[in-house]
N, C-alpha and C positions, 0 to 999 in steps of 0.2 A: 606558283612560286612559294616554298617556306622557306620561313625566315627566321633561324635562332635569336633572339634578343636575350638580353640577361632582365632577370624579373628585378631587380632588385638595381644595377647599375648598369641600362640600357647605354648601348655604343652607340655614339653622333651618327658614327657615319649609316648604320642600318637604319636606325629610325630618319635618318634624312632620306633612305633611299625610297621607304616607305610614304613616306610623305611627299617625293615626287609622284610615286603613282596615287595616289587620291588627290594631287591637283592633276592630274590628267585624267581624270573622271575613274578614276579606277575604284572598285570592293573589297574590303578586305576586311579578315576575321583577327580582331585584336582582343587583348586581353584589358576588362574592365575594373578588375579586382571584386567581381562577385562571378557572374557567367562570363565565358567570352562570348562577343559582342560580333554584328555584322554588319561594319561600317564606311561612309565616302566621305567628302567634303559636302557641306551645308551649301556649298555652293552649285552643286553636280548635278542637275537635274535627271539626266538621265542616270546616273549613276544610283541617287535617291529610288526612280523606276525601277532600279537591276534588285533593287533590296527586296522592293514588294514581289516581283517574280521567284527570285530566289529562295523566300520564305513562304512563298504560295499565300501573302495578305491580303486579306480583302481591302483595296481604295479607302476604305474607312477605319481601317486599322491606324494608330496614333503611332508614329516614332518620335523616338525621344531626341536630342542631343547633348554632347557632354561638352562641357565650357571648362577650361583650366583654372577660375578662379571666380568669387561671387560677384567681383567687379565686372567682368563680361556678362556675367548674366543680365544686368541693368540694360544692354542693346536691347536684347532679344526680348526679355518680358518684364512687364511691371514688376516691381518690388515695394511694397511697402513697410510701413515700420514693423508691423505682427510677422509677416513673412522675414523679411531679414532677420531681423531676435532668431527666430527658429533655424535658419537654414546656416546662421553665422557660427550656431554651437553643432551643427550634424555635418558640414563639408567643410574638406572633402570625408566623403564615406559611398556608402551603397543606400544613397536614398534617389530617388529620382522626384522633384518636386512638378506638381502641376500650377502654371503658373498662367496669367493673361498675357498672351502675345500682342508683341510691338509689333510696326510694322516691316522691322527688319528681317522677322520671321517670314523665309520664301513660301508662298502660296502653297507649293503642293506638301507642304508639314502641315496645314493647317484645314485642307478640305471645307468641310462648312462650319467647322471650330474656330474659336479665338482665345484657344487655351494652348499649352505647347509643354512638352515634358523637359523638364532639363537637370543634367545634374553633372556632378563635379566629381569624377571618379577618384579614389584613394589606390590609385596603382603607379608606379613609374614607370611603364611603359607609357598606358596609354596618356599621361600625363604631358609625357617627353613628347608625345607625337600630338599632341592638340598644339603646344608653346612653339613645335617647329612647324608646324601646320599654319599656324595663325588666324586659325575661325575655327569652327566646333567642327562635332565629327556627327553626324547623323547616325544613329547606333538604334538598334534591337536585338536583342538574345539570338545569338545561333541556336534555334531548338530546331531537332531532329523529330519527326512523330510525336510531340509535344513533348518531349523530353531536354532538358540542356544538355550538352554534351561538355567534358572536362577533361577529357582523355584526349593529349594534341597530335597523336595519333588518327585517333576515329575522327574530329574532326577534318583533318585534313584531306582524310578520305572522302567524308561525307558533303563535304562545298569543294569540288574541285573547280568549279565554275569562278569561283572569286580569282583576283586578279593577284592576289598575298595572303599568305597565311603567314600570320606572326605566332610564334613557339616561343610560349613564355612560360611553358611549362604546365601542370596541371591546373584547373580552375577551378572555381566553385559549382555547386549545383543550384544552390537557391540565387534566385533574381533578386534586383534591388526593390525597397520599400518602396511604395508610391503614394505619396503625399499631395493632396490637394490641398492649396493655399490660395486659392481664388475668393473665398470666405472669410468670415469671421474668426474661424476656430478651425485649427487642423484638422483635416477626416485622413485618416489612412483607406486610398481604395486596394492595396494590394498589401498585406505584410510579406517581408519576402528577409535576406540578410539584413542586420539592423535592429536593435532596441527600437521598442515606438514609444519609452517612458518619457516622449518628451515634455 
């Protein structure tokens, strides 16, 4: 199923329709404000399953999820004072931070990890659909043959398998930054959209 949304002043009623299918475990490709993203509810287990199939991941591949705001983050993973400083001046944006998970973090995000990716997108779509969702979205990069796709065309063609395709129009091609804050001192593992003069 796609689904037009406006990028900029998303309708109630589609993003609420959206958000009925990801609490009925549904997949869907939304827009993150860097790539669009291949996401369910944090709550979905098998849904979480459809992703790693979908994107052919190896069990030990890390997904990330996106939280509407830095206060939710606090469930999900430690925050201390050096990490907040930093994440309070970069979100929302295109960084995805590595953080220590809580125990609110479901088991199959974590594998034999106790670290968890999370970040705060700068888009109003997916923004609107976390707030009417009301828990995070379980997200990774729709890439095609290692490539991102941004064209909401090709994607649509290329995941026909997801349960929604949301049409928010073109997207980017670079992934978000990836920052570990489980340390003393910021490491960037991935530069991706994003300054890292932080």
């Amino acid at each position: 199923m796609r689904i037009e949304i406006h990028p900029t002043h998303p309708q109630p009623r589609r993003v609420k329709q959206v958000t009925e299918i990801l609490r009925r475990g549904g997949v869907v490709v939304y827009p993150t404000g860097t790539v669009y993203g291949l996401g369910c509810d944090i709550h979905q287990k098998r849904a979480v399953e459809r992703i790693y199939q979908l994107r052919q991941l190896k069990k030990d591949h890390p997904l990330s999820f996106v939280c509407p705001d830095l206060s939710k983050i606090a469930r999900y993973a430690y925050v201390d004072d050096f990490a907040y400083r930093i994440m309070k001046r970069l979100i929302p944006g295109p960084y995805t931070f590595v953080l220590r998970a809580t125990r609110d973090v479901p088991k199959i995000l974590l594998r034999k990890r106790k670290t968890v990716g999370i970040r705060v997108p700068d888009h109003p779509v997916a923004h609107a659909l976390i707030e009417e969702l009301g828990s995070p979205i379980v997200s990774t990069s729709a890439m095609f043959d290692g490539q991102a796709l941004n064209d909401p065309d090709e994607l649509h063609a290329r995941f026909p398998q997801v349960d929604a395709f949301i049409d928010a129009g073109w997207g980017g091609i670079e992934p978000s930054t990836v920052i570990d804050l489980t340390g003393t001192e910021a490491v960037v593992l991935r530069e991706g959209a994003g300054p890292i003069d932080f």
